[in-house]
C-alpha positions in Angstrom: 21.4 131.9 35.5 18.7 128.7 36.3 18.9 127.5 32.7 23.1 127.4 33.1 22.8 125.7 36.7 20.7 123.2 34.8 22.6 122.5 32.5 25.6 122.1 34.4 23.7 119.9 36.7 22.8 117.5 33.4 26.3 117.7 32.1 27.1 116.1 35.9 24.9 113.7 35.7 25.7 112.1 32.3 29.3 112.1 33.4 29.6 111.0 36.9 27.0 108.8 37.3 27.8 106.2 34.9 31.1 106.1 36.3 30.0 105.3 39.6 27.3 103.2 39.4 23.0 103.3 39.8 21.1 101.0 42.0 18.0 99.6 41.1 15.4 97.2 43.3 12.9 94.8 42.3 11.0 93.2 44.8 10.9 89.0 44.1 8.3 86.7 46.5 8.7 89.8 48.6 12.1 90.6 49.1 13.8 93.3 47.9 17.0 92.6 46.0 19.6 95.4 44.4 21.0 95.4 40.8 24.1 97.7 40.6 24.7 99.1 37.0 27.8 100.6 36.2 29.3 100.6 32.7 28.5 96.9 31.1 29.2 95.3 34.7 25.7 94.3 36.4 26.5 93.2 40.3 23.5 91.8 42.3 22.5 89.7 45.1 19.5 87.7 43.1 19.0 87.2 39.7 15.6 86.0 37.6 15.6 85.8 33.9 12.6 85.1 31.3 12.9 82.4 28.3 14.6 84.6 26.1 17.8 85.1 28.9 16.7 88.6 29.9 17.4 89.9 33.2 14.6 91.9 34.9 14.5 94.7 36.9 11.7 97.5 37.4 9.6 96.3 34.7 12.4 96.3 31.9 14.1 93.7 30.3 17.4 93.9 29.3 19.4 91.7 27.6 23.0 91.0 28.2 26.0 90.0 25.5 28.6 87.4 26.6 31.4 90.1 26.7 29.3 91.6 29.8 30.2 90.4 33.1 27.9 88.9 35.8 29.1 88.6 39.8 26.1 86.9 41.6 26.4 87.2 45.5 24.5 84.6 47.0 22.8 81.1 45.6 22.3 80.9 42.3 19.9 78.3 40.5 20.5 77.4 37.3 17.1 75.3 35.9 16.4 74.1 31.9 19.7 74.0 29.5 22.2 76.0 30.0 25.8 77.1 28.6 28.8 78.8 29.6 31.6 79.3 27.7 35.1 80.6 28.5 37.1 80.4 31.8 34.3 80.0 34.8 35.2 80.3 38.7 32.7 78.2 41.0 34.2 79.6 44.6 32.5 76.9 47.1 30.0 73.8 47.2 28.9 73.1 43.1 25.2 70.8 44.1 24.4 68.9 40.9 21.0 67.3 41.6 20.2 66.2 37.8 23.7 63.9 37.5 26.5 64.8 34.4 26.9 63.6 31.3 31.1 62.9 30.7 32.4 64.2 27.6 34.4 61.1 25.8 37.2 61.1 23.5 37.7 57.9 20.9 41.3 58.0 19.2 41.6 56.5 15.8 43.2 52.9 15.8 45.5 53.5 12.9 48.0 56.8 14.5 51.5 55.8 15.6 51.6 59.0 17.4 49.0 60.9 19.3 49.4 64.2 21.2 46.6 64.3 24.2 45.7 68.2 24.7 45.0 70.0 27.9 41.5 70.7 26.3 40.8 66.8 26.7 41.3 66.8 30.6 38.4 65.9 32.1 37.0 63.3 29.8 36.8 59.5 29.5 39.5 58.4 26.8 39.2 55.1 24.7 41.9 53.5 23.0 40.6 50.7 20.6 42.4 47.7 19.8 44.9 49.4 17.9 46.9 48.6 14.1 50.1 49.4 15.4 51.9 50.3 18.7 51.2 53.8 19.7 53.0 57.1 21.4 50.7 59.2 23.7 52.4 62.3 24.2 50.9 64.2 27.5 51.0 68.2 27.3 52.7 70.5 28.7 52.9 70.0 32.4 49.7 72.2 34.3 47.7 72.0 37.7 44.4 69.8 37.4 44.8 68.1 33.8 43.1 64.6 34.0 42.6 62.1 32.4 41.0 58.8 32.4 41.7 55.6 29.9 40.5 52.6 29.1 41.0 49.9 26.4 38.1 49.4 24.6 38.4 46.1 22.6 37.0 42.5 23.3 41.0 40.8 23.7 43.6 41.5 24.3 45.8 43.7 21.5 48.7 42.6 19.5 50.2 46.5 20.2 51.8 48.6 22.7 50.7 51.9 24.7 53.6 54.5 25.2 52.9 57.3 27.5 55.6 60.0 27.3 55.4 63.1 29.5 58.7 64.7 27.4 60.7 65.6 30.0 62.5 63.8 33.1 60.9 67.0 34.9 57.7 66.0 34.5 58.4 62.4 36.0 55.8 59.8 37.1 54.5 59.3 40.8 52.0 56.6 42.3 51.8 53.0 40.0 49.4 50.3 38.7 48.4 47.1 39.6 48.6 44.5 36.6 46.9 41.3 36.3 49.0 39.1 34.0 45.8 37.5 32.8 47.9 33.9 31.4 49.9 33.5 34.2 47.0 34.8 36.4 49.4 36.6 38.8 49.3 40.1 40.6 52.1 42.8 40.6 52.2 46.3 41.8 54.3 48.5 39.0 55.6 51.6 39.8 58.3 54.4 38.7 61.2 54.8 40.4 59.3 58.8 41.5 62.7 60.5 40.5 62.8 60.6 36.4 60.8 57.9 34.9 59.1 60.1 32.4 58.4 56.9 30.4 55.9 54.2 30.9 55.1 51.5 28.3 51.6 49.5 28.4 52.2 46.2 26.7 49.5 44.3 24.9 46.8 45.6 27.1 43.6 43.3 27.7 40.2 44.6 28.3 39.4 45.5 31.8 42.6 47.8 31.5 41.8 51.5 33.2 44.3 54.0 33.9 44.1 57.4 35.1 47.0 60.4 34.8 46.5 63.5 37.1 49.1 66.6 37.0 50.0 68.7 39.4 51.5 71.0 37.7 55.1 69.3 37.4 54.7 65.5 37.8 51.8 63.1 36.8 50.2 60.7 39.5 48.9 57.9 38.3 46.8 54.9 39.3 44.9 51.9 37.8 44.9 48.3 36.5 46.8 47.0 33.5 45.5 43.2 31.9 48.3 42.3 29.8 48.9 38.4 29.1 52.8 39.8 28.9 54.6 38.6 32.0 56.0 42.2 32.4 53.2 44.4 31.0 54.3 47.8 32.5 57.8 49.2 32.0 59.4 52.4 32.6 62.0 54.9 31.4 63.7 58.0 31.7 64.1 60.6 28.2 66.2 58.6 25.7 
């Protein structure tokens, strides 16, 4: 009768308690912090790791695959090189005391077309003096794309910029201010903020910086155009 209450007892245990979890302790600079195991998900208040990315906990390492999740309750200090790949969530103040480096993306000067992606927001864009006028086509409308360009040659080019958002939808808000750098004169250019989906750069000069921010339906934008063309900036609706 012992020996079947036993094993009852261990069938139990190997059952339920994975399902519901096991705490653990570890005592760090003494203070007692609780790791909560239950299936591949690890919750915890405090985490410390060795060299090799091992979290410790009662004098075993364990090391974790990047299909595992992680929720860390608490601060969290992140120290050496470190990656993180896939869709993270920072909920509250991100402190970056080391400074960023920005990712930058140079186009080709030779493409008559050129179709921006939402995996570009973010980063510093550089459009050389160009070969031939050029179509930027923006992507599909989303919350929190960015981007920020500038013209990276030494004059002013012989070519056009066309920004094109593909749909009256999507239409512009917010302007530029160009410096028409032969007649030396100052102009605000904006849309009309109803359906100008359109807006054409002409021979931009260097100094020129634009940035493009959706918000999910329309793109804000902001910046200076040089252009030695009296009317540098021109919009459109969808042809």
């Amino acid at each position: 009768m012992k020996n079947f209450v036993r094993m009852i007892l261990i069938i139990l245990m190997v059952l339920v308690i994975p399902s519901i979890g096991i705490t653990q302790s570890k005592s760090y600079n003494g203070s007692q912090h609780n790791f909560i195991s239950q299936g591949n998900k690890i919750e915890t208040n405090f985490v410390t790791s060795d060299n090799n990315g091992r979290l410790s906990w009662d004098g075993t390492n364990e090391r974790f695959s990047t299909s595992e999740t992680f929720r860390f309750d608490g601060d969290v200090t992140l120290g050496g090189t470190n990656t993180v790949s896939g869709d993270t969530t920072i909920s509250g103040v991100l402190s970056n005391t080391g400074g960023s480096l920005t990712p930058m993306v140079s186009h080709p000067d030779d493409d008559a077309t050129i179709t921006l992606s939402s995996a570009q927001s973010g980063k510093l864009h550089i459009i050389p003096d160009l070969d031939a006028d050029t179509v930027f086509t923006l992507p599909t409308a989303a919350a929190g794309i960015y981007y920020r360009i500038i013209y990276g040659g030494e004059a002013a080019d012989a070519h056009d910029w066309q920004f094109d958002t593909e749909s009256d939808t999507n239409f512009y808000q917010g302007g530029f201010v160009e410096l028409d750098t032969d007649g030396n004169t100052v102009v605000l250019e904006a849309p009309n903020g109803s359906s100008n989906s359109i807006v054409n750069i002409f021979t931009p000069a260097p100094g020129t910086n634009i940035i493009m921010y959706c918000d999910g339906t329309n793109w804000f934008l902001s910046g200076t155009v040089h252009s030695d063309t009296a009317d540098g900036v021109t919009w459109a609706d969808q042809p």
